[in-house]
PDB file of N, CA, C, O and CB in Angstrom:
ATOM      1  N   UNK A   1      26.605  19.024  -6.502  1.00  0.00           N
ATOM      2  CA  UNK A   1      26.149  19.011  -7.876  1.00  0.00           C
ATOM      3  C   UNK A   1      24.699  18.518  -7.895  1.00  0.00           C
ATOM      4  O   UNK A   1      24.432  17.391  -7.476  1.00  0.00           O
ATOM      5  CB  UNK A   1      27.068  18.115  -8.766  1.00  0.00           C
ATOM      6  N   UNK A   2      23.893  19.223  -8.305  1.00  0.00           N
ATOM      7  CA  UNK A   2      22.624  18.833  -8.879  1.00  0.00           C
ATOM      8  C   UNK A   2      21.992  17.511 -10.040  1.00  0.00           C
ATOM      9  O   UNK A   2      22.551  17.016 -11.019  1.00  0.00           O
ATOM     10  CB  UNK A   2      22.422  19.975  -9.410  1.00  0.00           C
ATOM     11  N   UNK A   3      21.030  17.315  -9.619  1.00  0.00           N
ATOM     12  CA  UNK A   3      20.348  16.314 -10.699  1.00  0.00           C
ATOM     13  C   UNK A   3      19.984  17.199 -11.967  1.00  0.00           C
ATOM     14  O   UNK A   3      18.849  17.673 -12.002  1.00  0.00           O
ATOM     15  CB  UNK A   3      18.860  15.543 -10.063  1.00  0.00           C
ATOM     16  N   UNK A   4      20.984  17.495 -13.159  1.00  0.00           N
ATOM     17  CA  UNK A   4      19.724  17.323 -14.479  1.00  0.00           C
ATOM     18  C   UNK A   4      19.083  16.829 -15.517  1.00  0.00           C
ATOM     19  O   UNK A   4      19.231  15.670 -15.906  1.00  0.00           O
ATOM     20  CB  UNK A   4      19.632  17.762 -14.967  1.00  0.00           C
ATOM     21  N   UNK A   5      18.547  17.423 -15.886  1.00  0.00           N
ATOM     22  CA  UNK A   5      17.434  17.139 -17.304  1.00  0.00           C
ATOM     23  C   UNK A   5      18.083  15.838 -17.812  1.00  0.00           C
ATOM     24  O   UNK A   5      17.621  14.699 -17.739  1.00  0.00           O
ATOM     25  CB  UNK A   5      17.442  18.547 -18.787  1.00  0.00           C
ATOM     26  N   UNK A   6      19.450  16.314 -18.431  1.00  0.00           N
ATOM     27  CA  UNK A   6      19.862  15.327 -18.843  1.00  0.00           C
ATOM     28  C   UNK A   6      20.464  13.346 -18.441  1.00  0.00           C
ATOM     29  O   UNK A   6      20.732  12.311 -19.051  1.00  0.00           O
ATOM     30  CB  UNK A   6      20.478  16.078 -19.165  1.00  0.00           C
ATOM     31  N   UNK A   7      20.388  13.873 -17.044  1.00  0.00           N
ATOM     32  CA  UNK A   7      20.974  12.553 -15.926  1.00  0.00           C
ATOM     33  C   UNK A   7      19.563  11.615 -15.805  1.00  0.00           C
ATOM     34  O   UNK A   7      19.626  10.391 -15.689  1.00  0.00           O
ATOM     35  CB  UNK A   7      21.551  13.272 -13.950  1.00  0.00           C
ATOM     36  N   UNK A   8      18.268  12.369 -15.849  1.00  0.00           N
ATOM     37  CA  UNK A   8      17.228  11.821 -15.675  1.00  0.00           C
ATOM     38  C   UNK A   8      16.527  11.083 -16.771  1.00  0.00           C
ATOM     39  O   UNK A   8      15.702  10.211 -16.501  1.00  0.00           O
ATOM     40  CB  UNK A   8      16.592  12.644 -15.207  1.00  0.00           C
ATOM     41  N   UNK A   9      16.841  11.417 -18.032  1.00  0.00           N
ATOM     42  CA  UNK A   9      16.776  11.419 -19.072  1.00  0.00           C
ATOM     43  C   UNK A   9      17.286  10.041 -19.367  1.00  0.00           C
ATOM     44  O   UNK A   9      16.678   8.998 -19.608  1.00  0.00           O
ATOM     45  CB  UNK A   9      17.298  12.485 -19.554  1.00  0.00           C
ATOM     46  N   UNK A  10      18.654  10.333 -19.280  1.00  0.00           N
ATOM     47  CA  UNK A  10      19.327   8.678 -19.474  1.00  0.00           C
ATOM     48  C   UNK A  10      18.539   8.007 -18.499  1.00  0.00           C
ATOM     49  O   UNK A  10      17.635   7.327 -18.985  1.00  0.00           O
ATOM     50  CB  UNK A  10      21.151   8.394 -19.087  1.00  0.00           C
ATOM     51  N   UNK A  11      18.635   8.007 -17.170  1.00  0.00           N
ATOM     52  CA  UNK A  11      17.920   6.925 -15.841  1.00  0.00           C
ATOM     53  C   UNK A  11      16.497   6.066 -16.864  1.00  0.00           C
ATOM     54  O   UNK A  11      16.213   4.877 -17.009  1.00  0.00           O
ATOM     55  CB  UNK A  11      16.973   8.302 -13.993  1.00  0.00           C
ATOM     56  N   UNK A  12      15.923   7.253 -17.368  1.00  0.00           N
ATOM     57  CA  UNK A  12      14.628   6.568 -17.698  1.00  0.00           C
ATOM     58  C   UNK A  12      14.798   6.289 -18.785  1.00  0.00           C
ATOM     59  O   UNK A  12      14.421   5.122 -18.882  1.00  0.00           O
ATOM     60  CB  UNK A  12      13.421   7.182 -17.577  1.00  0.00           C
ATOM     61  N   UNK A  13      15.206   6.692 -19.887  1.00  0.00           N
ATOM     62  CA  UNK A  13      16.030   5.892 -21.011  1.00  0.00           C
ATOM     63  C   UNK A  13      16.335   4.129 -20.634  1.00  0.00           C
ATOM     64  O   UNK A  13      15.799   3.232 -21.285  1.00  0.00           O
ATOM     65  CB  UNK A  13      17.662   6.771 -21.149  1.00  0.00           C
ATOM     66  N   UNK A  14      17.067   3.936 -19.742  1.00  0.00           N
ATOM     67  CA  UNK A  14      18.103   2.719 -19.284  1.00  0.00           C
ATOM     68  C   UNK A  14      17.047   2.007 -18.766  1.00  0.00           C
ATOM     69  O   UNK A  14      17.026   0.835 -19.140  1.00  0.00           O
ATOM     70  CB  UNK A  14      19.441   3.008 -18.126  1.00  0.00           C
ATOM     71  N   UNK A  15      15.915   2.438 -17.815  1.00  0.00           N
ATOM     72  CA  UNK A  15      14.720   1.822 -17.621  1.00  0.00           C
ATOM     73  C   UNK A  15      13.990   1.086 -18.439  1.00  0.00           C
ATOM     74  O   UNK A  15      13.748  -0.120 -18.483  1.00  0.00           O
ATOM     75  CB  UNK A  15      14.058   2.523 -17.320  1.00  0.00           C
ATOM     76  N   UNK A  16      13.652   2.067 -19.134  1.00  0.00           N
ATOM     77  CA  UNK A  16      12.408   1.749 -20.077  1.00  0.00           C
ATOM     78  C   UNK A  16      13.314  -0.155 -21.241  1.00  0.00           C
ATOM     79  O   UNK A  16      12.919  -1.294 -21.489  1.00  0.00           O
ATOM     80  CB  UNK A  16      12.042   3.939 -21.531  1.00  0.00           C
ATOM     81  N   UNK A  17      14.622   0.705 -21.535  1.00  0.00           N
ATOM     82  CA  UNK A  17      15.322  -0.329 -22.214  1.00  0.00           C
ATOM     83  C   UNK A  17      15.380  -1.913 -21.510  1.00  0.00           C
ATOM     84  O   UNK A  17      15.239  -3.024 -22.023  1.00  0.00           O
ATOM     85  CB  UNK A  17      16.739   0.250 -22.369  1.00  0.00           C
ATOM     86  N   UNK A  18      15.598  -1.566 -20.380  1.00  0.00           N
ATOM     87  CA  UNK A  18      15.839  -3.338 -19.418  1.00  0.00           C
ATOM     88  C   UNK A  18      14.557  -3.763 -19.335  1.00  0.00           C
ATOM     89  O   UNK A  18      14.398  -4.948 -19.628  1.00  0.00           O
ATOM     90  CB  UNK A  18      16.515  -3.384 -17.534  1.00  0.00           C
ATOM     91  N   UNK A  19      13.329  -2.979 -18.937  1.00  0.00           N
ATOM     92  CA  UNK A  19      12.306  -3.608 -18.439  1.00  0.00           C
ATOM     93  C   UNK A  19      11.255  -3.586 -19.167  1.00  0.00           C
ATOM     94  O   UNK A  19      10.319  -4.377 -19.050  1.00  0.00           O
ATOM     95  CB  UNK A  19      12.033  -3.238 -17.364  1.00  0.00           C
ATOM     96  N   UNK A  20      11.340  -2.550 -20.086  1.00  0.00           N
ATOM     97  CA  UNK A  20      10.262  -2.873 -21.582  1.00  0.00           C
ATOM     98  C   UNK A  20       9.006  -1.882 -21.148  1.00  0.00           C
ATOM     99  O   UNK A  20       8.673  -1.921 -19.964  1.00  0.00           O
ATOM    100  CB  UNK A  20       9.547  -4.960 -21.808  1.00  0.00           C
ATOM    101  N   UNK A  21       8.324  -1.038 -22.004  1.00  0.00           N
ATOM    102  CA  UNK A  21       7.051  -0.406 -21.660  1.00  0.00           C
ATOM    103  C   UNK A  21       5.909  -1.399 -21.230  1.00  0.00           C
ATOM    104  O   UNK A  21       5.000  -0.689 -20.801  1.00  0.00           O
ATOM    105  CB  UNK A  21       6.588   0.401 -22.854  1.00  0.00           C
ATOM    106  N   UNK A  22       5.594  -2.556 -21.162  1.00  0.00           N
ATOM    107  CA  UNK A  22       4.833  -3.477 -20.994  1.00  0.00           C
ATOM    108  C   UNK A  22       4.535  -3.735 -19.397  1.00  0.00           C
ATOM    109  O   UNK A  22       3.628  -3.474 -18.607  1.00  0.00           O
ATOM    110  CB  UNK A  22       5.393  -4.541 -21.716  1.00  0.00           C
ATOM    111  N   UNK A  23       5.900  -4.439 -19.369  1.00  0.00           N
ATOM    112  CA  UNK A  23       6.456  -4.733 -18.138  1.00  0.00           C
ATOM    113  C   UNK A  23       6.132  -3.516 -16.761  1.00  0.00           C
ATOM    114  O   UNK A  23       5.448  -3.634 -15.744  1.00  0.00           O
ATOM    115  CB  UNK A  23       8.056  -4.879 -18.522  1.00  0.00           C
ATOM    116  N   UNK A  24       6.773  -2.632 -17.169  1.00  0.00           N
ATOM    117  CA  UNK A  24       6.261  -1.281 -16.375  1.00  0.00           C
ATOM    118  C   UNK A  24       4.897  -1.296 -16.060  1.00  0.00           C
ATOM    119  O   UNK A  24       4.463  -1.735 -14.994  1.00  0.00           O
ATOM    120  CB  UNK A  24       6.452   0.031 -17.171  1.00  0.00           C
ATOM    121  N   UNK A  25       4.171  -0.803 -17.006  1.00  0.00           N
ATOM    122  CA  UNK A  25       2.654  -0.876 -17.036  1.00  0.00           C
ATOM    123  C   UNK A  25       1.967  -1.708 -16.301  1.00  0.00           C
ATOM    124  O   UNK A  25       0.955  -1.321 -15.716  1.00  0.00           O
ATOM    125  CB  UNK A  25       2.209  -1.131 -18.158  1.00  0.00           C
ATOM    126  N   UNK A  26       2.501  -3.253 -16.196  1.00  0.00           N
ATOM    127  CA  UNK A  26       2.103  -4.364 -15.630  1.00  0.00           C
ATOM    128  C   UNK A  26       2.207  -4.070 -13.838  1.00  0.00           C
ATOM    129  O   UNK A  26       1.373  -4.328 -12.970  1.00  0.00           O
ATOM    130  CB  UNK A  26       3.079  -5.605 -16.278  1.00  0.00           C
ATOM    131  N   UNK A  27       3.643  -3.401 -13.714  1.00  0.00           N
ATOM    132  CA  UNK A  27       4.079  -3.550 -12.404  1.00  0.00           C
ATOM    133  C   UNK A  27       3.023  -2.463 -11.877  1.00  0.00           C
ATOM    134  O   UNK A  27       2.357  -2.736 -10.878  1.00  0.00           O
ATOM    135  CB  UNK A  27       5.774  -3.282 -12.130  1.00  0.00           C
ATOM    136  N   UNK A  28       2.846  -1.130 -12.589  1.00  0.00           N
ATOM    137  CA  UNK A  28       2.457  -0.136 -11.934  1.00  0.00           C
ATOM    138  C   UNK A  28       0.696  -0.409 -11.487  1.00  0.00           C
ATOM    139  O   UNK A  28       0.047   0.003 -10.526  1.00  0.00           O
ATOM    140  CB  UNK A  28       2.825   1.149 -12.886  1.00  0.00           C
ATOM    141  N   UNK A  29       0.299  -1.320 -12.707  1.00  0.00           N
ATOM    142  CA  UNK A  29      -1.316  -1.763 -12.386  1.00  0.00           C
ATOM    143  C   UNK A  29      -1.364  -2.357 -11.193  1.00  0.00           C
ATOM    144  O   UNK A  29      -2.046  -1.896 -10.277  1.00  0.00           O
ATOM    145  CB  UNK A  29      -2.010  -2.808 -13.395  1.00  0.00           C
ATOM    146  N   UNK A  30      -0.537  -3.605 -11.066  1.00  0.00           N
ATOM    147  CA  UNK A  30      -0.289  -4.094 -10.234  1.00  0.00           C
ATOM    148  C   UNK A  30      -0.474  -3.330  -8.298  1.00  0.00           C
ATOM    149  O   UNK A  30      -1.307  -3.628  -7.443  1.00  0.00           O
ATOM    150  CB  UNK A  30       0.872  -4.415 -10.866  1.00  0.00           C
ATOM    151  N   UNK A  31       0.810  -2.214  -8.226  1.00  0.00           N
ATOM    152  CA  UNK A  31       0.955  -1.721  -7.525  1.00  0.00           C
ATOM    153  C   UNK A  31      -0.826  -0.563  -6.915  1.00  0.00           C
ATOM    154  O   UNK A  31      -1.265  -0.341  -5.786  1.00  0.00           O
ATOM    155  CB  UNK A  31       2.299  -1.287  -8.066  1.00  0.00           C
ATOM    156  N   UNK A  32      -1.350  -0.119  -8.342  1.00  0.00           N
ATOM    157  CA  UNK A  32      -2.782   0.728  -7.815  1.00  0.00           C
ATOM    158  C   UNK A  32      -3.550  -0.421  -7.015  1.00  0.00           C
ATOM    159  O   UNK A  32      -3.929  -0.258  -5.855  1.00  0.00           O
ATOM    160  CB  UNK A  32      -3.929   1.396  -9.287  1.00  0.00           C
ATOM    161  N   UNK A  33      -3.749  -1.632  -7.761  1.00  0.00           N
ATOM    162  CA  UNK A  33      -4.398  -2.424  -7.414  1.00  0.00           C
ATOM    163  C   UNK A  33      -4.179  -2.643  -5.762  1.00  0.00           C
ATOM    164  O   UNK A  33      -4.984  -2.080  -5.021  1.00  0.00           O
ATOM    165  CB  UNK A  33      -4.168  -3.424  -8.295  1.00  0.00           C
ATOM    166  N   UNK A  34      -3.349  -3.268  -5.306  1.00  0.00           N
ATOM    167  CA  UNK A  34      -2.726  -2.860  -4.105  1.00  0.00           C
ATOM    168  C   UNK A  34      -2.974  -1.838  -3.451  1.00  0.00           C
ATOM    169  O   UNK A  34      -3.414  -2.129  -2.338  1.00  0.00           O
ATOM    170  CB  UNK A  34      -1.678  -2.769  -4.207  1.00  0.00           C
ATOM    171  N   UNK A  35      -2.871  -0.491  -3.679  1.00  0.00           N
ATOM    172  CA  UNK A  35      -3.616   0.426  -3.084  1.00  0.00           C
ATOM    173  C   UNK A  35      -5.024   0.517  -3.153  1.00  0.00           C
ATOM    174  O   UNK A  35      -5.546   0.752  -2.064  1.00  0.00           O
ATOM    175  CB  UNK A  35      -3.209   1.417  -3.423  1.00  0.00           C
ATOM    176  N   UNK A  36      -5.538   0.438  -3.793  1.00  0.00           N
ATOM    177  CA  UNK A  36      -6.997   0.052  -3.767  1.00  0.00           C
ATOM    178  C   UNK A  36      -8.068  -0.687  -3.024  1.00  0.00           C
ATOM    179  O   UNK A  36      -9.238  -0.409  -2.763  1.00  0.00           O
ATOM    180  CB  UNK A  36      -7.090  -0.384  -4.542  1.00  0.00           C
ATOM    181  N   UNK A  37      -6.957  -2.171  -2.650  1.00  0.00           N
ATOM    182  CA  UNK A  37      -7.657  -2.953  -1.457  1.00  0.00           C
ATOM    183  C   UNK A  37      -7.020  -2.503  -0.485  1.00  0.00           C
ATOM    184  O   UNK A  37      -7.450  -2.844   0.617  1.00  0.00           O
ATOM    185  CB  UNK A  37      -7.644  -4.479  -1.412  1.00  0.00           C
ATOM    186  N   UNK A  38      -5.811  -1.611  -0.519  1.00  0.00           N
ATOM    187  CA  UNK A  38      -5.756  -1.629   1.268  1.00  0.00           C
ATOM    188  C   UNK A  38      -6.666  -0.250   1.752  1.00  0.00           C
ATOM    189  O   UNK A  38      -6.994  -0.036   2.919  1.00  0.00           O
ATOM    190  CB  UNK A  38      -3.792  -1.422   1.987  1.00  0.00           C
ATOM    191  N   UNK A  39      -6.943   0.491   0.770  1.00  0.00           N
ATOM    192  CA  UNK A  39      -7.775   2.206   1.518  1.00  0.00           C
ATOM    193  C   UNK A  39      -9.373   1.204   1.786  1.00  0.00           C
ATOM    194  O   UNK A  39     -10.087   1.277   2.786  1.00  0.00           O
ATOM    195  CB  UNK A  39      -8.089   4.289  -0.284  1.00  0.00           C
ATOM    196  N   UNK A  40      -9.645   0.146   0.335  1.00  0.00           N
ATOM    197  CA  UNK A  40     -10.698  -0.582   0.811  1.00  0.00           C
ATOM    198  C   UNK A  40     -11.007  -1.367   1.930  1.00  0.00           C
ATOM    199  O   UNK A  40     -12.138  -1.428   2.412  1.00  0.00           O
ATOM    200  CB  UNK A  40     -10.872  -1.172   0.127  1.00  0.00           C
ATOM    201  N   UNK A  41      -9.695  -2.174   2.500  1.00  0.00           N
ATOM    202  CA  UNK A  41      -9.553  -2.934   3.465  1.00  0.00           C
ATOM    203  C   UNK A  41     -10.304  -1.622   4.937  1.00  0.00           C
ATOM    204  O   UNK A  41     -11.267  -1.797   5.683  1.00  0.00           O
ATOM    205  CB  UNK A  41      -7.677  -3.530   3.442  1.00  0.00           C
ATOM    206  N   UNK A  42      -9.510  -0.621   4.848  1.00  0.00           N
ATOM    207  CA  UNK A  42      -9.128   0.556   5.807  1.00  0.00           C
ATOM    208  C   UNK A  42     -10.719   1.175   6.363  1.00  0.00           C
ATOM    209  O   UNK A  42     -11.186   1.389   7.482  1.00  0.00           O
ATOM    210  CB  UNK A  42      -8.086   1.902   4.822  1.00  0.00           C
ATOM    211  N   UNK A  43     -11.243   1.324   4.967  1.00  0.00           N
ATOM    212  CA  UNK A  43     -12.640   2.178   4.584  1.00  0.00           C
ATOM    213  C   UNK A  43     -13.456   0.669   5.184  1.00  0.00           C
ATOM    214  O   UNK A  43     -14.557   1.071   5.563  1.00  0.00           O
ATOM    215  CB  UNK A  43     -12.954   2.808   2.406  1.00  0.00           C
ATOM    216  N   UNK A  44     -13.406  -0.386   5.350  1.00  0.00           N
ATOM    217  CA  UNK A  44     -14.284  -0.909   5.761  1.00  0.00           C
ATOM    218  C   UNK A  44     -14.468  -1.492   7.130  1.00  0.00           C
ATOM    219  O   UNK A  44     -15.251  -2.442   7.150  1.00  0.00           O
ATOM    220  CB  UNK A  44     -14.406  -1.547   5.012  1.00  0.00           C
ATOM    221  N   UNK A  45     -13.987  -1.188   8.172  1.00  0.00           N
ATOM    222  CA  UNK A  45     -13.876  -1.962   9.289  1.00  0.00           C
ATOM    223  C   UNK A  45     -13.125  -0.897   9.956  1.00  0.00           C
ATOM    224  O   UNK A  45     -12.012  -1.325  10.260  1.00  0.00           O
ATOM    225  CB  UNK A  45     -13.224  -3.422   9.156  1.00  0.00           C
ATOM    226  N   UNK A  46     -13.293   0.296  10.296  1.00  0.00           N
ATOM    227  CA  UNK A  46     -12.581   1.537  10.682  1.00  0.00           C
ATOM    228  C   UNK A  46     -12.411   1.224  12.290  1.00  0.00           C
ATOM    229  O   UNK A  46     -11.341   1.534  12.816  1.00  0.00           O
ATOM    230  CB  UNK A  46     -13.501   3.041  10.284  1.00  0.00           C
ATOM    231  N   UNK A  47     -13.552   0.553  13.158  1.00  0.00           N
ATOM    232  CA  UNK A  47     -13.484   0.536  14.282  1.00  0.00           C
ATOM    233  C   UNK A  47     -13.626  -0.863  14.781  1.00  0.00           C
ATOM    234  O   UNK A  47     -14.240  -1.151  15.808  1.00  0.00           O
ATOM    235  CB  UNK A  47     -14.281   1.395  14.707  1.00  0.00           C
ATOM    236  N   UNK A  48     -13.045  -1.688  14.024  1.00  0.00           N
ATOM    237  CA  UNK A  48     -13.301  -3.246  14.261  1.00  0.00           C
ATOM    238  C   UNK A  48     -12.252  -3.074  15.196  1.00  0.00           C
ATOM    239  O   UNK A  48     -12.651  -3.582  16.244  1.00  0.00           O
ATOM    240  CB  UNK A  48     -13.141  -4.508  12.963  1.00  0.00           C
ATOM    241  N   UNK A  49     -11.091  -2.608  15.352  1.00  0.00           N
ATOM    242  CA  UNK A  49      -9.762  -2.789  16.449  1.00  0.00           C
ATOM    243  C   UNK A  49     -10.611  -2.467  17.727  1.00  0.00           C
ATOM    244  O   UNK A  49     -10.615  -3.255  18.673  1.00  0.00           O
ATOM    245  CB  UNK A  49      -8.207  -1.532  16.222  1.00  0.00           C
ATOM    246  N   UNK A  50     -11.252  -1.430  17.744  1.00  0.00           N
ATOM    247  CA  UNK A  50     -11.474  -1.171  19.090  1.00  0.00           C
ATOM    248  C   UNK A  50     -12.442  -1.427  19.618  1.00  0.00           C
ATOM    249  O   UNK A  50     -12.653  -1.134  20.794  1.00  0.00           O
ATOM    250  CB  UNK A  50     -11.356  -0.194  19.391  1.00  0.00           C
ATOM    251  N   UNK A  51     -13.419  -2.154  18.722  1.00  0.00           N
ATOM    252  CA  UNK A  51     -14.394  -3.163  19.273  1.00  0.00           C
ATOM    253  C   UNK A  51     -13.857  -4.769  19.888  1.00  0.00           C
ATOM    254  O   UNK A  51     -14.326  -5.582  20.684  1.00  0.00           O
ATOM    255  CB  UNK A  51     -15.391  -3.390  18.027  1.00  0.00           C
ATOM    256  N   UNK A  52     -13.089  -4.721  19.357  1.00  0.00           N
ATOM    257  CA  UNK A  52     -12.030  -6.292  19.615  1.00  0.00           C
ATOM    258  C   UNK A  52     -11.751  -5.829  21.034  1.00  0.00           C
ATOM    259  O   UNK A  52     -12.354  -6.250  22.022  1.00  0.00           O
ATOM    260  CB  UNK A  52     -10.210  -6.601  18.454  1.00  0.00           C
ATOM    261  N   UNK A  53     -10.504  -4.662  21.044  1.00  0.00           N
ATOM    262  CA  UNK A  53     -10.496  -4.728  22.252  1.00  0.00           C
ATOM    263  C   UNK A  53     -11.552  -4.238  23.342  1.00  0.00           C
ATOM    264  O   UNK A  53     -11.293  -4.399  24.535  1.00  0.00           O
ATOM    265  CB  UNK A  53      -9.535  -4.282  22.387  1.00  0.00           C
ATOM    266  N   UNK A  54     -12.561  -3.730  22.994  1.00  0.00           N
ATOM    267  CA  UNK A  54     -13.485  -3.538  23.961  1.00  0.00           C
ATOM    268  C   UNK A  54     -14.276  -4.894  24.759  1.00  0.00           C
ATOM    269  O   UNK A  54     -14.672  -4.949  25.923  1.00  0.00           O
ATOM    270  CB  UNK A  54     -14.435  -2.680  23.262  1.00  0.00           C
ATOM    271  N   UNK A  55     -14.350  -6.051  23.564  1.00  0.00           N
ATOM    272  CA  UNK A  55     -14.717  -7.091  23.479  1.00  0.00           C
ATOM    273  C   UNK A  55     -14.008  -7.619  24.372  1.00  0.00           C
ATOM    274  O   UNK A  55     -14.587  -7.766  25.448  1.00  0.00           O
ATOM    275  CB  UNK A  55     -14.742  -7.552  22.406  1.00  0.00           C
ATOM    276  N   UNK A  56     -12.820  -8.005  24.311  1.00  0.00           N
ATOM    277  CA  UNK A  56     -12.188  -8.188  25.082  1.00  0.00           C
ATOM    278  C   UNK A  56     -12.161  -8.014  26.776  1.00  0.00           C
ATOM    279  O   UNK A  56     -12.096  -8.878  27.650  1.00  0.00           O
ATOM    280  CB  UNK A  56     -11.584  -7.775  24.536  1.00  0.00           C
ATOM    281  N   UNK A  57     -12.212  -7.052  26.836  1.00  0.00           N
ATOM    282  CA  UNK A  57     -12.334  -6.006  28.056  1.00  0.00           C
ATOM    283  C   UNK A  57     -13.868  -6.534  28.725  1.00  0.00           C
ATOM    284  O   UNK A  57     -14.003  -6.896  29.894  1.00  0.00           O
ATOM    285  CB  UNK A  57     -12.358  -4.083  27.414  1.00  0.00           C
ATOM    286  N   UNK A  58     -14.692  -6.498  27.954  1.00  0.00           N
ATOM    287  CA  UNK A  58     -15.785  -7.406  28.492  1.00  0.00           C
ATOM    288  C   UNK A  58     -15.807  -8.479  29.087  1.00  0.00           C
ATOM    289  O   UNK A  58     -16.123  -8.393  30.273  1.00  0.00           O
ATOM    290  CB  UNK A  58     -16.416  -7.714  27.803  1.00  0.00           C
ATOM    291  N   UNK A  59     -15.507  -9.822  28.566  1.00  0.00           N
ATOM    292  CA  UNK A  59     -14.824 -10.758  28.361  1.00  0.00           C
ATOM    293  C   UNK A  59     -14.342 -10.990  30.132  1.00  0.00           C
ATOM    294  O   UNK A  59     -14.734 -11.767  31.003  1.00  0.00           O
ATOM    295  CB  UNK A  59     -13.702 -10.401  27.115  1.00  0.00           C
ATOM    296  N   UNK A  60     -13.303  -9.877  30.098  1.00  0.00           N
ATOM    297  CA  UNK A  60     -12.481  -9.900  31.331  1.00  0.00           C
ATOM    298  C   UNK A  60     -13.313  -9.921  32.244  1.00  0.00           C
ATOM    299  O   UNK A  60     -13.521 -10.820  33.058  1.00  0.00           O
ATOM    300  CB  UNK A  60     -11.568  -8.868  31.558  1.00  0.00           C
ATOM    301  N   UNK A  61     -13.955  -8.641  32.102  1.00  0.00           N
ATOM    302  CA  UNK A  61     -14.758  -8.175  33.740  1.00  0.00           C
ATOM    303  C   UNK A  61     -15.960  -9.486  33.541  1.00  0.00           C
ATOM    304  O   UNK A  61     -15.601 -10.383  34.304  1.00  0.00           O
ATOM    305  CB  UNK A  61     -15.761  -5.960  33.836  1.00  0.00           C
ATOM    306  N   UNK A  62     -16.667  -9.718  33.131  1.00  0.00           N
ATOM    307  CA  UNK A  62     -17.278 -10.897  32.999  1.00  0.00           C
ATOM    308  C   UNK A  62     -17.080 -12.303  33.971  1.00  0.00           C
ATOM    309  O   UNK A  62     -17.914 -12.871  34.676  1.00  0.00           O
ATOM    310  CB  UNK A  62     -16.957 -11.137  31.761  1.00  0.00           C
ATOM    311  N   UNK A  63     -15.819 -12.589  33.754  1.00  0.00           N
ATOM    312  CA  UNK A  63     -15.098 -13.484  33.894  1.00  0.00           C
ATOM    313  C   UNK A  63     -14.209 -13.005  35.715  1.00  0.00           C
ATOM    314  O   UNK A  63     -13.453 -13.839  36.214  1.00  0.00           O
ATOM    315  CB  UNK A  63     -14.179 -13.560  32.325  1.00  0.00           C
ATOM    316  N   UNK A  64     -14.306 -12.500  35.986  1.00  0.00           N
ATOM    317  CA  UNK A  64     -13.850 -11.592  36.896  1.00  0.00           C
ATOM    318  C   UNK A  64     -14.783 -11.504  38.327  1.00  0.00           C
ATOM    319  O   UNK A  64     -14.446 -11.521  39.511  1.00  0.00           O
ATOM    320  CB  UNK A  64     -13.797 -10.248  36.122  1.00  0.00           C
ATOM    321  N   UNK A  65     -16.120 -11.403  37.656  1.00  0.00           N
ATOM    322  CA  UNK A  65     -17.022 -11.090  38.670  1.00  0.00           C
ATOM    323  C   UNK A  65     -17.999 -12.088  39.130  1.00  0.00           C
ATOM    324  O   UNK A  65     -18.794 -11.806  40.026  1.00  0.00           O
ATOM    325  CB  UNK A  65     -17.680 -10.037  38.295  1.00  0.00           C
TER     326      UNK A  65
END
C-alpha cells in the first residue's frame, strides 16, 4: 500500500499541532545555520589535513636524519 495525499496530510496536520508554526521555524533556522558554518568551516581550510600531515612527515625525516 502506498503513501497518500491524505496520510500526509494528517502527519503534517499532527505536526504542526504538537510543535506549533514557531517552534518549527526556530528548529529549521537553526538547522541552515548549521549548514552554513560547516560548507564555511569546509570552504575554508580545504587542504589544512594534508598539510598537517605533510608537516608531520617532515617532522619525521628531520628527526630521523
Amino acid at each position: 500500500m502506498s503513501i497518500g495525499f491524505w496520510q500526509i496530510a494528517i502527519v503534517v496536520v499532527l505536526v504542526l499541532l504538537l510543535f506549533g508554526r514557531g517552534k518549527i521555524s526556530d528548529i529549521m533556522g537553526e538547522v541552515a545555520k548549521g549548514i552554513k558554518s560547516f560548507k564555511k568551516g569546509i570552504s575554508e581550510n580545504p587542504n589544512s589535513s594534508n598539510q598537517n600531515t605533510n608537516d608531520k612527515d617532515e617532522k619525521d625525516n628531520s628527526n630521523n636524519s
